[in-house]
C-alpha positions in Angstrom: 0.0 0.0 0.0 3.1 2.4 0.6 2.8 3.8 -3.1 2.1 7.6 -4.2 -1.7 7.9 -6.0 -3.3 11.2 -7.7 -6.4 10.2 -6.0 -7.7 7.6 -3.3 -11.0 7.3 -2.6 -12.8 6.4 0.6 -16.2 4.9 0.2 -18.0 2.7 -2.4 -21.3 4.8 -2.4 -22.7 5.2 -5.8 -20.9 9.2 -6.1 -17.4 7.8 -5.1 -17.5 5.0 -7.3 -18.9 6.8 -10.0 -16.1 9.3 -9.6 -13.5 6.8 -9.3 -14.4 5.7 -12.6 -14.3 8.7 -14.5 -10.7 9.6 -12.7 -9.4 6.5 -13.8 -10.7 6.6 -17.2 -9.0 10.2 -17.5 -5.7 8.5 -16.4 -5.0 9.4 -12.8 -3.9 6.5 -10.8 -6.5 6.0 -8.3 -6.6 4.2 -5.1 -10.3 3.2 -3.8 -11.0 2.0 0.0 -13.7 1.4 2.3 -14.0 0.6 5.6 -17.2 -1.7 5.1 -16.7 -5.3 3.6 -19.0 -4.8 1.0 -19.9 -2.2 -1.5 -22.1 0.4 -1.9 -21.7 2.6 1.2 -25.4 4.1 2.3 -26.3 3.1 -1.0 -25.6 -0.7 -1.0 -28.4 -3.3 -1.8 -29.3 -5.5 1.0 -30.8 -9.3 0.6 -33.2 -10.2 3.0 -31.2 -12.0 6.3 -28.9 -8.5 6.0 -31.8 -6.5 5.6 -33.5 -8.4 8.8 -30.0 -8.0 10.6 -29.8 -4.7 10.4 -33.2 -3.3 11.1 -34.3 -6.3 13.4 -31.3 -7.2 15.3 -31.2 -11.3 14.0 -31.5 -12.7 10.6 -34.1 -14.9 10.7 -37.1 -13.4 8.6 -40.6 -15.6 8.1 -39.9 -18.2 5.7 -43.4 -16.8 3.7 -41.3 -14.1 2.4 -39.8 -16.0 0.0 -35.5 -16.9 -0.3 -32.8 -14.1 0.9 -31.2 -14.2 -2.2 -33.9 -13.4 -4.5 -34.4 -10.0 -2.6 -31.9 -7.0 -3.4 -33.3 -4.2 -1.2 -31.8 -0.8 -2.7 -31.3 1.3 0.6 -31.5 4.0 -1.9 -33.4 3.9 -4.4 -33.4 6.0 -7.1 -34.7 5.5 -10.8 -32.9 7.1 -13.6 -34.1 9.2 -16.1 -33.6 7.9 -19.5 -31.9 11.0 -21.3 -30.6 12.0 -18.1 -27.0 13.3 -16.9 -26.7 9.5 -15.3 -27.5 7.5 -18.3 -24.7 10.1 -20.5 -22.4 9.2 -17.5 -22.5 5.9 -18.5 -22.2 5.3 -22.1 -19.2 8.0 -22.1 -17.5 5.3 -19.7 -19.0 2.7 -21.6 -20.1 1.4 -18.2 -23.7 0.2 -20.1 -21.7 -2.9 -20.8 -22.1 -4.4 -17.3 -25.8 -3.6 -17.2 -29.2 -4.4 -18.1 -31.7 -1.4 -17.8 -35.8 -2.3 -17.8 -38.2 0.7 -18.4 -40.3 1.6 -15.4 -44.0 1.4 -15.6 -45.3 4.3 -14.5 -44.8 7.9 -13.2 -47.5 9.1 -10.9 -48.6 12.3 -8.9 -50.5 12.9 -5.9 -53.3 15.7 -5.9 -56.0 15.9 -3.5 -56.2 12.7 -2.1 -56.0 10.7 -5.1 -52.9 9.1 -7.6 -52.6 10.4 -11.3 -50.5 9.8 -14.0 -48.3 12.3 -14.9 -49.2 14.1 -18.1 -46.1 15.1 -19.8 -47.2 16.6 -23.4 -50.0 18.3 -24.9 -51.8 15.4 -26.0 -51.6 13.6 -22.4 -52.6 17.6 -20.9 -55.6 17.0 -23.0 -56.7 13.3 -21.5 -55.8 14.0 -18.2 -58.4 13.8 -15.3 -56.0 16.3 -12.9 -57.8 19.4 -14.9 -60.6 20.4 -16.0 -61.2 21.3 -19.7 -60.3 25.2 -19.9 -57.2 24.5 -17.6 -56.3 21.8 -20.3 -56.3 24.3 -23.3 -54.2 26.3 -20.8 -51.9 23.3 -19.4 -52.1 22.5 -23.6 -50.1 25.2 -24.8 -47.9 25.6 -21.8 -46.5 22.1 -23.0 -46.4 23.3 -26.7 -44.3 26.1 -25.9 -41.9 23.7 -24.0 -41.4 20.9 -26.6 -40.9 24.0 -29.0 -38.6 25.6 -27.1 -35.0 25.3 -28.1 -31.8 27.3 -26.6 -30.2 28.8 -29.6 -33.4 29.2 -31.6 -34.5 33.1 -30.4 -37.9 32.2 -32.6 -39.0 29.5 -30.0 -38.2 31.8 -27.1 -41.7 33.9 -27.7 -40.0 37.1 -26.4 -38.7 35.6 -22.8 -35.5 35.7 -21.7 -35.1 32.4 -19.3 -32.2 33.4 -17.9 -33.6 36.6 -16.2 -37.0 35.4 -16.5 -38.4 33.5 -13.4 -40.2 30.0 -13.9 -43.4 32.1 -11.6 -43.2 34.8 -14.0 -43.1 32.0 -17.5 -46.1 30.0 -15.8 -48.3 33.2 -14.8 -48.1 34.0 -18.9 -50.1 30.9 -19.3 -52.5 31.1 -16.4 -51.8 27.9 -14.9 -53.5 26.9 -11.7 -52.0 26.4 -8.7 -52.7 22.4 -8.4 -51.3 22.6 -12.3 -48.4 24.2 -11.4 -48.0 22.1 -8.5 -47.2 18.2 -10.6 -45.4 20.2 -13.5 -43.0 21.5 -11.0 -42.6 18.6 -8.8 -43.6 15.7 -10.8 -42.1 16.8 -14.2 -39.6 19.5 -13.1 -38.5 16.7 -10.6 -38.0 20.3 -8.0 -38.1 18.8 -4.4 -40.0 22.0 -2.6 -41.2 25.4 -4.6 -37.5 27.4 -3.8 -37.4 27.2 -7.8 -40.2 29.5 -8.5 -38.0 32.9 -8.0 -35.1 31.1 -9.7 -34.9 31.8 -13.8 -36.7 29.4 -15.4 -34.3 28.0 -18.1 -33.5 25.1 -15.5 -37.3 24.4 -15.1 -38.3 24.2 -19.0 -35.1 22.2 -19.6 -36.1 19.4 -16.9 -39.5 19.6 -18.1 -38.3 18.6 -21.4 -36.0 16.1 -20.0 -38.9 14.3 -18.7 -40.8 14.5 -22.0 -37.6 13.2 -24.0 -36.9 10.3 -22.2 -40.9 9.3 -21.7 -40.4 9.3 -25.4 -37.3 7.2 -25.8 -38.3 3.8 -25.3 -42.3 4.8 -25.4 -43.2 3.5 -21.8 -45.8 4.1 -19.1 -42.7 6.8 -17.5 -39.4 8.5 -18.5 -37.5 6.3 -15.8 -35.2 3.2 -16.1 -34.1 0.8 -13.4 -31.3 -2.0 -13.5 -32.2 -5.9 -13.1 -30.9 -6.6 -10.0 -31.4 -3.1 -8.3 -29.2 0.0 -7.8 -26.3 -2.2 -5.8 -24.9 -3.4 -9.6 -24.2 0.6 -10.6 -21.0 0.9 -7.8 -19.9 -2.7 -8.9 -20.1 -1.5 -12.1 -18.0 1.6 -11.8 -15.3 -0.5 -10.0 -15.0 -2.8 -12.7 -14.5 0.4 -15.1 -11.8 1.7 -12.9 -9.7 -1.4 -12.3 -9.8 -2.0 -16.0 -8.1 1.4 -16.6 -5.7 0.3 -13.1 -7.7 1.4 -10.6 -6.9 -0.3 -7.4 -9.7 -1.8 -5.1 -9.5 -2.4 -1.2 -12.8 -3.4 0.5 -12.8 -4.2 4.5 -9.6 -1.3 5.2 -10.7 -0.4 9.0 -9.9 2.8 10.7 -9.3 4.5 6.8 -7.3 7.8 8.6 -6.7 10.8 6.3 -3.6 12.7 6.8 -2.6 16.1 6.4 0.7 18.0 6.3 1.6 21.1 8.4 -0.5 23.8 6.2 -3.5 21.3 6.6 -3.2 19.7 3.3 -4.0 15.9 2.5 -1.0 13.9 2.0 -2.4 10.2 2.4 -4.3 7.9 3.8 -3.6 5.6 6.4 -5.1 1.9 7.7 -3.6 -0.7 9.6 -0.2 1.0 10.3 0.4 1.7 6.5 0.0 4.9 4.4 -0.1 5.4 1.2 0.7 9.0 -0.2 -1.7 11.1 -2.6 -2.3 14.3 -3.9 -6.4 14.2 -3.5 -8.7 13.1 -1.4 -12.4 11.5 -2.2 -14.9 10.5 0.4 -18.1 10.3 1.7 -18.8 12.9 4.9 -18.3 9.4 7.0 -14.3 9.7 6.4 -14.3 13.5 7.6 -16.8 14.6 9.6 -14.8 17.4 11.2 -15.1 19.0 7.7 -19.0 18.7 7.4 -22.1 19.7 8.9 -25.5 18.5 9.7 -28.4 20.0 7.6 -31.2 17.5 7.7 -32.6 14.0 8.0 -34.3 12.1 6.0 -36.3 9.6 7.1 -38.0 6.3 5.0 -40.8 3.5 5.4 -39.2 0.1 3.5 -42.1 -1.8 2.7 -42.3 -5.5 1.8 -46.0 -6.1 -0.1 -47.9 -8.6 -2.0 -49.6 -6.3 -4.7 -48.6 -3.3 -6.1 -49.4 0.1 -5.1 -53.2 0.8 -5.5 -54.3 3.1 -8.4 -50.9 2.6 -10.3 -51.9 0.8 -12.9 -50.8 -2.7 -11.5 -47.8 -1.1 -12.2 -44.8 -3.3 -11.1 -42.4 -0.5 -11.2 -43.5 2.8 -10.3 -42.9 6.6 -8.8 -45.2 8.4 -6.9 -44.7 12.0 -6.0 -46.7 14.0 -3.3 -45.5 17.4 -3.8 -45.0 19.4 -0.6 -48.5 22.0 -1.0 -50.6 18.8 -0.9 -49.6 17.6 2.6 -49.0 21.4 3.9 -45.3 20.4 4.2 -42.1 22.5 2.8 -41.0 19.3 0.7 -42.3 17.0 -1.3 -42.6 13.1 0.1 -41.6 10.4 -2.8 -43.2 6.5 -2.7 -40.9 3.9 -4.9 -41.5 0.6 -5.8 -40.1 -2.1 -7.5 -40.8 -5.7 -7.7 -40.1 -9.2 -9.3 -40.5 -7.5 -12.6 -37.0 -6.2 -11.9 -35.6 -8.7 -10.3 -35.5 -7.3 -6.8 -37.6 -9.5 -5.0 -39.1 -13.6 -5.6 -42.2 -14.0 -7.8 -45.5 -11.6 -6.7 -43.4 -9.6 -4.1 -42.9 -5.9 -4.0 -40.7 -3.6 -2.2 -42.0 -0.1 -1.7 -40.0 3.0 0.1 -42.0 6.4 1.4 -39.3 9.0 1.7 -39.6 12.5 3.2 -36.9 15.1 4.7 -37.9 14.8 7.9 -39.9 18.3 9.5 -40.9 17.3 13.0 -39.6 15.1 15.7 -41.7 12.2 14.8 -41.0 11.6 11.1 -42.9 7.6 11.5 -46.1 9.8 12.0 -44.9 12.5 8.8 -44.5 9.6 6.6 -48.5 8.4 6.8 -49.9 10.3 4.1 -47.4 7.8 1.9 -47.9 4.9 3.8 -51.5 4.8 3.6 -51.6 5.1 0.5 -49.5 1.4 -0.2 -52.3 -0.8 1.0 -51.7 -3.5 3.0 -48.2 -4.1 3.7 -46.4 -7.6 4.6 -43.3 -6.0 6.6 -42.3 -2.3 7.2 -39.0 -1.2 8.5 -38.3 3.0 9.3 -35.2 4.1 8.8 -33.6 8.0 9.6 -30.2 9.3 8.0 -28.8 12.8 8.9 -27.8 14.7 5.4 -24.4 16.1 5.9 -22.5 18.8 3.3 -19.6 19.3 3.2 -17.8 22.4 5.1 -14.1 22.7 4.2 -12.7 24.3 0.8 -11.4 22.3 -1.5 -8.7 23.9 -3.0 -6.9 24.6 0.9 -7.0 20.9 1.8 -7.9 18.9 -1.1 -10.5 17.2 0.2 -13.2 16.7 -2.0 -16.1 15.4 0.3 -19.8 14.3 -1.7 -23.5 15.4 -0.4 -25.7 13.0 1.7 -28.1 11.7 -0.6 -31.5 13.4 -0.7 -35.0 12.1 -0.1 -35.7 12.0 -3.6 -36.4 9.0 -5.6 -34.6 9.9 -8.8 -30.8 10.7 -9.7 -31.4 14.3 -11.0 -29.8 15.8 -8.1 -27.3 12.9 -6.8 -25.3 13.3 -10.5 -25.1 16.9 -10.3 -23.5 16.4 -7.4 -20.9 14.7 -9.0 -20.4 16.6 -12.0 -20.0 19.5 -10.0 -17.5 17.2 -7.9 -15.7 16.1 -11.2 -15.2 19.7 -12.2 -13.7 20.8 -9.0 -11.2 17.6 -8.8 -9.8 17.8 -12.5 -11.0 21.5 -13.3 -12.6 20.9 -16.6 -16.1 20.2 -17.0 -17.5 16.3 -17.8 -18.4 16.6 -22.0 -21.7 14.7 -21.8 -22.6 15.0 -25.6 -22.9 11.4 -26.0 -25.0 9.2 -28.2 -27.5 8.3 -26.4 -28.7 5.4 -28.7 -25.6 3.3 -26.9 -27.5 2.5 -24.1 -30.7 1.5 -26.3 -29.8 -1.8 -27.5 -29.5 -2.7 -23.8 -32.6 -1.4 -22.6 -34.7 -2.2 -25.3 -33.7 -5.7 -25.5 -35.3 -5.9 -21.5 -38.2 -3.6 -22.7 -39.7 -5.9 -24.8 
């Protein structure tokens, strides 16, 4: 281990690994530890005697359940957008190779007590039961003006600048209702609480036409895609990538110490009495935690169930978002589920998560708007994580130290993270111009 690296990582979580992959593929020799014996950090996949062991103390779950192997239980689960920054990610590292994508079924809102599908164009706007005829025509053209709606065509722009121009101001031009405005924002836009509204509203029409690209991809029920097997292959994955460009793997490295010079810059890491020297430093906030602070929690329902969630569609794979205005909350709450269909569970089971930042002091009772909506429910599990971001600067210490993972059920905000990560480390920015038909074959192979 006494060697010199340009980078060692700490942590197999989905953002170091992913990182470690680009690094290595841009030719820095990279070093990547963890302190766990397995991999995936917060974000591993669990079968079902670990997922027994570590929210019931023993690992002996009900033999009804079905065999431990057959379950992989993300502990964060996120689906991926199908043109999203994720998806570029990996056919630029040619990652797609070690992984089989399936569409998911179906993307859902919540609005006044009921589940919806999500309309995402101006054909759906017109079918959908969320609004009523004039607020369709309305919704209609709003979605027009979006698919139109091109960066360097001035003639799409209809007069607004969206980079002064706030996404409130763009929406009031079309009249949109509040309960409209409420699923394009949150269930579209993918924004996790209404902060965006005052922001300018480039970001906002671009997501929205994120969504309506990739629902259009591969022409399913949502824009998502999940891998077989659950989110646990994507970190595997990425350390395969690295150690084929000579990335160097060490799982089960206790007491991972990072050491710093005089003038409080990294020099290496240490474990077990050896060090080995480096210029950077990756990690999770678990490595440092001197160097971040606290900002949240969020807390989670994993649900074991029979049936899928009511009102989706018998949809085996599906997202449900309950934007914040509907439960009088400052965030929105997220339900996932995922079943056999994906190969996360054993024949007719289903694992569902409800997911909130936590508000109050008793987040078990926050999360019942979600849970109640899930139907009956063979096993349920709560679970609270503190969110953590990172507090020191960079470019005094080295350190390069990755966000806490959100409560959201989708990887919008976990890969800019890492972009924004990648940029600092290397100082150029990530070229995601990819062709995004790479990762079709793949997918559409599993679709069918």
């Amino acid at each position: 281990m006494d060697e010199e690296y340009d980078v060692i990582v700490l942590g197999t979580g989905l953002k170091e690994c992913i990182l470690s992959g680009l690094l290595s593929v841009d030719g820095l020799k990279v070093l990547h530890m963890d302190k766990n014996d397995y991999y995936g950090g917060e974000s591993t996949s669990l079968n079902l005697n670990q997922l027994w062991k570590r929210f019931r103390g023993n690992d002996n779950p009900p033999e009804s359940l079905g065999p431990s192997k057959e379950y992989n239980v993300d502990m964060i689960p996120k689906f991926t957008m199908a043109n999203g920054a994720l998806v570029r990610v990996l056919i630029h590292t040619d990652v797609t190779k070690y992984l089989n994508f399936k569409v998911v079924d179906g993307s859902f809102v919540y609005n006044k007590g009921k589940i919806y599908k999500v309309p995402a164009t101006d054909v759906e706007a017109l079918k959908s039961p969320l609004m009523g005829l004039f607020e369709k025509r309305r919704a209609r053209k709003f979605f027009i003006y979006v698919q139109d709606f091109e960066e360097s065509d001035p003639k799409s722009h209809e007069g607004l600048d969206l980079n002064k121009v706030t996404a409130r101001e763009v929406i009031s031009k079309y009249g949109l209702e509040d309960d409209t405005i409420d699923f394009i924002g949150h269930a579209l836009a993918l924004h996790i609480d209404d902060s965006y509204m005052d922001k300018p509203a480039l970001d906002f029409v671009k997501r929205m036409k994120l969504y309506a690209e990739s629902l259009a991809r591969f022409q399913g029920g949502s824009p998502y895609i999940y891998p077989l097997y659950g989110l646990g292959e994507l970190p595997q994955a990425f350390a395969r990538l690295s150690a084929v460009y000579g990335g160097t793997y060490m799982l089960n490295k206790p007491q991972c110490k990072v050491e710093f010079d005089a003038s409080g810059k990294v020099i290496g890491v240490s474990s077990e009495g050896e060090t080995a020297k480096c210029k950077k430093v990756v990690c999770d906030p678990s490595y440092l935690p001197g160097k971040v602070k606290k900002v949240g929690k969020v807390a989670r329902a994993i649900c074991i169930m029979s049936h899928p969630i009511p009102d989706t569609n018998d949809s085996h794979s599906a997202q449900v978002i309950l934007p914040q205005k509907q439960l009088g909350r400052k965030s929105d709450m997220y339900l996932f589920c995922c079943s056999y269909a994906h190969n996360v569970a054993p024949q007719g089971k289903y694992i569902a998560f409800v997911a909130a930042e936590a508000e109050t002091d008793n987040p078990q009772q926050e999360l019942k708007p979600g849970i109640e909506l899930l139907g009956p429910v063979d096993e349920m599990f709560f679970d609270i994580y503190d969110r953590y971001v990172p507090t020191n600067n960079p470019e005094v210490d080295n350190c390069f130290i990755s966000t806490s993972y959100d409560a959201s059920t989708h990887f919008e905000n976990t890969v800019t993270d890492v972009l924004a990560m990648y940029s600092k480390i290397t100082g150029k920015v990530l070229n995601l111009s990819v062709d995004l038909n790479a990762a079709s074959a793949a997918t559409e192979q599993q679709a069918s």
